[in-house]
Residue, then its C-alpha position, 0 to 999 in steps of 0.5 A: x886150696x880147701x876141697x871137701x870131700x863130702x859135699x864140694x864145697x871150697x869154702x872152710x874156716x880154721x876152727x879147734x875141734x874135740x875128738x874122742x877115738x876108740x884104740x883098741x877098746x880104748x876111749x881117749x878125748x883129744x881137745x884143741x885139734x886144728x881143723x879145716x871146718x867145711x863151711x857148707x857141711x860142716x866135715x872136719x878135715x885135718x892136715x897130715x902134720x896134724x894127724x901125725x901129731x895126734x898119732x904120736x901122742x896117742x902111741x907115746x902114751x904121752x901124759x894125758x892133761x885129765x880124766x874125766x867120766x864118761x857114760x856109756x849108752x847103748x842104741x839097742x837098749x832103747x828099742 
């Protein structure tokens, strides 16, 4: 049964998500991630299975689909 962590809620649909993750200074986009999708405020939450899955595939190197550009902001420069 689904509990979110967050806000309680226990109600969640499946949904594929998109995650980019900072490995040692690192960017990689990881598409088509199962989720559970918190229905109230929308926390990912992923399976152990999938979360190991993902682990693997970044740590294999595994081949990557495709790259794409990415641009780069900064928070500070906009003060």
């Amino acid at each position: 049964m689904f509990k979110c962590h967050v806000c309680g809620s226990e109600e969640a649909h499946s949904e594929s998500i998109s995650e980019v993750l900072n490995i040692q200074g690192k960017f990689y986009l990881v598409e088509n991630i199962p989720a559970m999708v918190c229905s109230r405020c929308g926390e990912e939450v992923f399976s152990r299975e999938t979360t190991e899955r993902v682990r693997v595939m970044l740590n294999q190197e595994t081949a990557h689909v495709r790259s794409i550009p990415l641009e780069v902001f900064s928070y500070d420069d906009v003060l």
